[in-house]
C-alpha positions in Angstrom: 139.0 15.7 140.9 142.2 16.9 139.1 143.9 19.4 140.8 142.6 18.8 144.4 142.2 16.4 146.8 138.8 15.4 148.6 140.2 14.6 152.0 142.7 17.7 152.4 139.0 19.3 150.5 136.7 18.1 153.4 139.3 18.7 156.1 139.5 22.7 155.0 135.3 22.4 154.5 135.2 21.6 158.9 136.1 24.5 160.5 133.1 26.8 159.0 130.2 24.5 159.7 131.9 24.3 163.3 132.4 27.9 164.4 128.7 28.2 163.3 127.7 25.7 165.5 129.7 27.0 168.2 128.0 30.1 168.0 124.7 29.1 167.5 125.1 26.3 170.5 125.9 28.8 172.8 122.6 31.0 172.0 120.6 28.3 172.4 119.4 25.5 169.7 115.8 25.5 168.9 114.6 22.4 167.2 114.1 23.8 163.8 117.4 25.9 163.9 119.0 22.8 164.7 117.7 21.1 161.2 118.8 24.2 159.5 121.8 23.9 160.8 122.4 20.3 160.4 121.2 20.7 156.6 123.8 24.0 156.0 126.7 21.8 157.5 126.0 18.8 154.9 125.7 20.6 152.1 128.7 23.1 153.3 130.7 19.8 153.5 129.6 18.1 150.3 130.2 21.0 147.9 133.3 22.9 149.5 135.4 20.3 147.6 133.5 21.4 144.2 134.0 25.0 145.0 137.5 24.4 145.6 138.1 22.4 142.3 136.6 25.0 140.5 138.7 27.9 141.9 141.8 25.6 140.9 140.4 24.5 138.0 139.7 28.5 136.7 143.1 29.7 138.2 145.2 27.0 136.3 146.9 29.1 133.8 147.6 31.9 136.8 149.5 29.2 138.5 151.5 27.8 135.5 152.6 31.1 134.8 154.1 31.9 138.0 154.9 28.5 138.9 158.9 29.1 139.1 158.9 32.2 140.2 160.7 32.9 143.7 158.5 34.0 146.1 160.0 35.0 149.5 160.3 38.2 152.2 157.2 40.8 151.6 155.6 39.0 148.7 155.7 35.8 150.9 153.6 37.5 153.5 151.5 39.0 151.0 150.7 35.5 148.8 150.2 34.1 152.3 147.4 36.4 152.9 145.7 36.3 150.0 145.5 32.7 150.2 144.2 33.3 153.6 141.6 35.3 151.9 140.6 33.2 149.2 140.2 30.1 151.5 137.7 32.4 153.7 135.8 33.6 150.0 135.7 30.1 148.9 134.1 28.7 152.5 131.5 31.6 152.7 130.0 31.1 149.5 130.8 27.3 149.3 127.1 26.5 148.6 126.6 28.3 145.6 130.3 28.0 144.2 130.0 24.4 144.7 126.3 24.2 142.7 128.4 26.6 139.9 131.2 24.5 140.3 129.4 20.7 140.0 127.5 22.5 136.7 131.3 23.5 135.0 132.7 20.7 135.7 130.4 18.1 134.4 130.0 20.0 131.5 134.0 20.1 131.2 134.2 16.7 131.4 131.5 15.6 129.1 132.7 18.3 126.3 136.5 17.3 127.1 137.7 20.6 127.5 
């Protein structure tokens, strides 16, 4: 990984797989939900970080270009909430960013690009 790291990665990939299983617990677990369940949260976990390297790793030249900009009153709140956003995009469609994202990037890495 370049421009992330996999334990802050895993750490932001928790809180998704839990709410679900908060609300799911408290409706009542059948056996096969439960394997569902237990499958979503692996796979949720294991290609979050993926999804989040590729969103870094596609908004690079975004982020050197407005790297030393100041940032502060209403734009501060309004960068802070589209962050906000973008971490809730990222963890919804986690599974299929991360499959996109493991695809780009070892195909980055094996051209050199």
């Amino acid at each position: 990984m370049r421009y992330t790291v996999l334990v802050s990665s895993v750490v932001l990939a928790l809180p998704l797989p839990i709410l679900v299983g908060i609300v799911n617990f408290s409706a009542g677990w059948r056996p096969e939900a439960l394997i569902w369940f237990v499958l979503y949260a692996i796979a949720h976990v294991l290609l979050y970080p993926l999804a989040r390297e590729l969103y870094f790793c596609l908004t690079e030249p975004i982020r050197r270009g407005v790297g030393e900009m100041y940032i502060g009153g209403l734009l501060l709140v309004i960068v802070f909430i589209f962050r906000l956003w973008i971490y809730l995009i990222i963890s919804a469609f986690a599974i299929p960013l991360g499959l996109i994202g493991f695809a780009y990037l070892g195909l980055r890495t094996r051209h050199g690009w």
